[in-house]
C-alpha angles and dihedrals in degrees: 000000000000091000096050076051084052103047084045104057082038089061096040100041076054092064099043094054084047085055102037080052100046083052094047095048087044093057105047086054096068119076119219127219094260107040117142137203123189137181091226095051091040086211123154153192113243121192106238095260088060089234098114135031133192117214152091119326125174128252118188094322079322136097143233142181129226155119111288136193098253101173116134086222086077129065119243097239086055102047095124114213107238095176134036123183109243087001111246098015124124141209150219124248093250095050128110146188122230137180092225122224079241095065098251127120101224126190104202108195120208102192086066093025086223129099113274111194131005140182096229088229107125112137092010089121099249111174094186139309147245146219104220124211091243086062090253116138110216130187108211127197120212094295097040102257113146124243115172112013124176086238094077098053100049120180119194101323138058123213127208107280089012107121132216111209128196118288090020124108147187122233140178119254115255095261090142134009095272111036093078088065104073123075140167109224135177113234128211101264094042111264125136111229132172115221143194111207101347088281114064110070102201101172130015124193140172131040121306098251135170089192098052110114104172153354116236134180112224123212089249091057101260116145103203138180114224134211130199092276091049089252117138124237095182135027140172129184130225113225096265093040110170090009097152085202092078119092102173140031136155138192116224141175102224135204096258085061093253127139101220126171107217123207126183124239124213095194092049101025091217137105116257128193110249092175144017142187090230137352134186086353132106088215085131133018093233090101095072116029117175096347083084139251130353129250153187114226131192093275088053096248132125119263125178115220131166104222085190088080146052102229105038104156084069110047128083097207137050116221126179104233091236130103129182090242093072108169085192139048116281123238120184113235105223113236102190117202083013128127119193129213127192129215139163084079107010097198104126131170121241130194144161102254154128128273097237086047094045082064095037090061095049095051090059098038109080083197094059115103092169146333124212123206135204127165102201092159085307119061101221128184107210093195118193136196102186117100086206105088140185133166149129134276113204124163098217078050111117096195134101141210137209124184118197116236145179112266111228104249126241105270104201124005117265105260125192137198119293110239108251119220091249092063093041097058090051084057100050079046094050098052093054103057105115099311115124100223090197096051087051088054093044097055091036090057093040089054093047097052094052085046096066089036088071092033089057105051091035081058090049103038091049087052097053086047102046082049092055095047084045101060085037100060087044103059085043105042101073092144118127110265085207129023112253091024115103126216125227141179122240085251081061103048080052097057100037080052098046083240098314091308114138099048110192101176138351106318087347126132136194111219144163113232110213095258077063092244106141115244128182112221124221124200121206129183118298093227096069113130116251094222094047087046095047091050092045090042084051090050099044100045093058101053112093124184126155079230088055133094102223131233112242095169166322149231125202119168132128119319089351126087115169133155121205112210133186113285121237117199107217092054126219122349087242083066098051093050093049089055107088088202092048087040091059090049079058088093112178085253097052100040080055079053094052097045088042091054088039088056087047087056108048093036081058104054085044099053107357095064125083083239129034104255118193111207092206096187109053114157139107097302100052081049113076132167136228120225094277088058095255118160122241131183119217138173084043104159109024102116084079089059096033099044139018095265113160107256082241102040130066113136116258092198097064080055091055097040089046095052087045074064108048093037092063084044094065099037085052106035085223112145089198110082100190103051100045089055100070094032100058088048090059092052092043089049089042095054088249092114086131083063096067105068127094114271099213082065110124116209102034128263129283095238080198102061081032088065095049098035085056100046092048094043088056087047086054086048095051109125091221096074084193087070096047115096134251115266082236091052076044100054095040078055100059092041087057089236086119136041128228133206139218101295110219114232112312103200087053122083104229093221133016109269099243091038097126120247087242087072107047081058087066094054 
């Protein structure tokens, strides 16, 4: 029956055109070794439900590539990117993006002519990859295990499905100078925070747990923390929770430093928040930024205004109206239920201490901008040296403010009255009524005579006193000031020194302790007073860092100060440089090491310590290195001892200019500090960066950590030590967890120093 025929190759040509589909969308989901992607030809890789792409997208006349949303469902200008490749980098128009026959992703940029970005996945046996429906890019080996997924390696957003595990974090990309800095991070006991610099926690979230492993978004809008069973110990629910309307949502860190869940809307077609970290509240001072300090204002949202100017509405950054370069005497402008954050940079000194003290400290401190106090059970002085401020007013906050600020000088000298002869003569009159000025001269010398006469042998007789007590508590107090420090008498550092015999540095000894461990041994000025050694001994002894040279002990007795710290075999890292058998071990590799372990050091005597410690002398002879060629840093601390430096002061921007030093002298190979500094900026601006590096280095030289050793080592150098990082924004540099600019000319002030903060607002 030719209908039945008919029905029949109808039915079956059906099925034929469903298969061959099915084939075809399969297909062009896999990703073969080879594939390429370029910005001139605008290809791209699609999932094979056509809901995401993979490709090129612009960023201000440069390009990027990344995971975007593709679904026709959204419109193009709202195809919002999920997943760049090396996060914030950018390319040049002639760059591309290939899935190499080696098994490796690779972003060649063209601008720098180098590769920007990899997977690190050569030789890891990938066979193709893939662009999942869930927006998630796999590469798969033979029997479709993944090795290497997007996923794991999340930027600023989470997809549904996509986990955050513990120690990982999501950041904005670096579109502005402040934006890099926040980042959500999952802390060890299982708790979400948002922070600014690492440092400054400005929203916690989620239940302390040991057994939390990760934080997932689920499709119905639902953001969980998940234990090892999968159970979740904390939950929170975006506005159309469980809409099954809703296709698509994301969670992402924005600019602004807030945490929102994002959900698309087919009627609007638009994305609509469906969840935020905070809203209409001053809980954090991320808000804000540099446009000053959140507020709450009548209709209960939050406003940003900078109290420090007239016209606040107007500026875009906050600037406390104090500079080190005062003509006239300072006062402090009480901000009551204010707390004050500092940033550019956002390295702040806090320590345990009064009101009355924590004011006390910024008055004498030029550095000091302004401190902030609470006394939440610990009474704690927040103290910052950044003229760039943000922070939060809240009225049920106990905490309070003061800003340093310029005095108005006196305009014209006090004058008084001149005395007239009428009232000179009744004075005259007055003073010889009946009173025997001799006599009054007589008994007032005689007083003040006997006066100095007591003063005298109470002075005397105190001192003789204080001298004997003082002997006396040396020769008794033989505890140890530190736990895991020794103390030894000056016979004994003779002894251990064979009499100072084997001299490895200035003032440095070799010696043998008597548990035959090596010391070197190092001698400081004999003047030094026994209560600030003692302090700084106390402080230095209990500090312990693989990067750190450790204390073993100490003598103090009268006329002798010395300090015995642990001995490293290779020496100082100027030694090393100026043998020419331990240079040639300085791979490229191994001089990045060194600077890498350097940056720990220092970052953790700034913020890991209980009290901030400013190292002061930082250069290659305070670096040496084990026998594996490990850098250590040793004499941190010193200038306490050395100077009259404030127990909470120390300037952490000499640290960081002194390690900009030290880093170009080890990429150069260059002893003269001064000089390679200008030198190596010339090459860099010139396009010669390849100039810089030692010669005598073996292996060849990373242009890529050249690049960003170079630029943060000319941020370290910048005169304005307002514009030089943090040791802890150094040391993310050189791990390659941050990225750097192009530092300006650091041997240039960006503004005259009496040029007025109003206009720099203009600019």
């Amino acid at each position: 029956m030719p209908w039945i025929e008919r029905t029949v190759f109808k039915f079956s040509f059906l099925l034929y055109c469903l298969f061959t589909l099915l084939l075809f969308s399969d297909g062009n989901s896999q990703i073969p070794l080879g594939s390429k992607l370029s910005v001139e030809e605008n290809n791209y890789w699609l999932s094979s439900n056509g809901d995401f792409a993979v490709g090129f997208f612009n960023v201000f006349n440069q390009y990027s590539v990344g995971i975007r949303f593709n679904s026709s469902c959204i419109t193009v200008d709202k195809q919002t990117v999920v997943w760049v490749a090396g996060a914030d980098r950018t390319v040049g128009s002639k760059s591309y993006f290939q899935l190499t026959q080696e098994g490796e992703l690779v972003l060649f940029d063209s601008l720098m002519g180098d590769i920007a970005w990899t997977s690190k996945t050569r030789n890891a046996s990938v066979a193709s990859a893939v662009l999942r429906n869930d927006g998630n890019l796999v590469l798969l080996n033979q029997d479709k295990d993944p090795i290497w997924q997007s996923f794991d390696a999340p930027c600023d957003t989470l997809l549904p499905g996509q986990n955050l595990s513990v120690h990982q974090m999501l950041r904005p990309p670096g579109r502005n100078s402040m934006s890099s800095y926040y980042s959500l991070f999952m802390n060890g006991p299982g708790q979400l925070q948002l922070r600014w610099e690492t440092s400054v926690v400005y929203w916690t979230n989620g239940n302390p747990s040991q057994s939390t492993l990760h934080v997932t978004l689920s499709s119905d809008g639902t953001l969980r923390l998940l234990d090892q069973r999968s159970e979740s110990v904390w939950s929170i629910f975006g506005e159309d929770h469980n809409d099954s309307d809703v296709n698509f949502r994301f969670l992402r860190l924005d600019p602004d430093g807030n945490l929102r869940m994002y959900s698309w809307l087919n009627a609007s077609k638009s994305w609509r928040s469906v969840w935020q970290a905070f809203d209409n509240q001053c809980d954090v001072f991320a808000t804000c930024g540099l446009r000053g300090i959140c507020a709450l204002n009548a209709s209960g949202s939050h406003v940003c205004r900078c109290p420090f100017t007239a016209n606040s509405e107007s500026n875009s950054k906050c600037l406390v109206p104090y500079q080190q370069n005062c003509e006239s005497s300072e006062s402090l402008i009480t901000y009551e239920h204010t707390l004050l954050y500092g940033i550019y940079p956002a390295s702040e000194t806090v320590v345990q201490t009064s009101l009355q003290r924590c004011k006390n400290l910024c008055k004498k401190d030029p550095t000091c901008t302004a401190v902030s106090f609470t006394n939440d059970q610990i009474p704690l002085c927040r103290i910052l040296k950044t003229q760039y401020i943000s922070g939060k007013f809240d009225a049920s906050l106990s905490s309070i403010s003061f800003v340093k600020t310029c005095s108005d000088p006196m305009a014209v000298l006090p004058t008084f009255p001149k005395p007239t002869p009428s009232s000179l003569e009744n004075i005259r009159h007055n003073s010889s009524s009946g009173i025997c000025i001799p006599c009054l001269v007589g008994i007032s010398a005689t007083t003040f005579f006997l006066f100095i006469l007591i003063q005298f042998g109470l002075g005397f007789y105190v001192f003789k006193r204080r001298e004997k007590n003082q002997k006396k508590s040396t020769k008794s107090d033989v505890r140890p000031i530190t736990e895991g420090c020794i103390t030894l008498s000056y016979c004994e550092i003779r002894g251990l020194t064979e009499d100072f015999k084997h001299e490895i540095g200035p003032k440095m000894f070799r010696g043998i302790l008597p548990d035959n461990r090596p010391v070197a041994v190092k001698e400081l000025d004999s003047t030094v007073e026994l209560r600030k050694f003692r302090t700084a001994v106390s402080r230095i002894g209990s500090i312990h860092h693989k990067n750190l040279v450790k204390l073993e002990g100490y003598c103090f007795e009268p006329g002798h100060r010395f300090l015995a710290y642990e001995f490293v075999n290779n020496g100082s890292l100027r030694k090393c440089l100026e043998d020419p058998k331990l240079c040639k071990s300085l791979t490229w590799g191994k001089r990045m090491e060194i600077c890498l372990a350097v940056a720990r050091a220092i970052s953790y005597l700034h913020t890991g310590c209980r009290d901030f410690v400013s190292h002061g002398n930082l250069n290659c002879e305070n670096v040496v290195l084990d026998d594996n060629l490990e850098a250590k840093v040793t004499e941190y601390g010193l200038r306490t001892i050395l100077s009259e430096v404030s127990e909470v002061g120390g300037l952490a921007e000499t640290d960081v200019r002194d390690f900009g030093k030290l880093l170009l002298i080890l990429i150069s190979g260059y002893q003269n500090a001064e000089d390679v500094c200008e030198w190596a900026y010339e090459k860099w601006v010139e396009g010669h960066a390849e100039a810089v590096p030692d010669a005598q280095i073996d292996g060849g030289v990373d242009s890529k950590e050249l690049e960003h050793a170079l630029r943060i080592a000319f941020w370290c150098l910048h005169v304005d030590d307002r514009m030089r990082p943090s040791m802890v924004e150094v040391m993310q540099v050189l791990e390659g967890t941050l990225p750097v600019d192009p530092p300006p000319n650091p041997f240039t002030l960006l503004r005259p120093p009496k040029e007025s903060w109003e206009s720099d607002e203009a600019t």
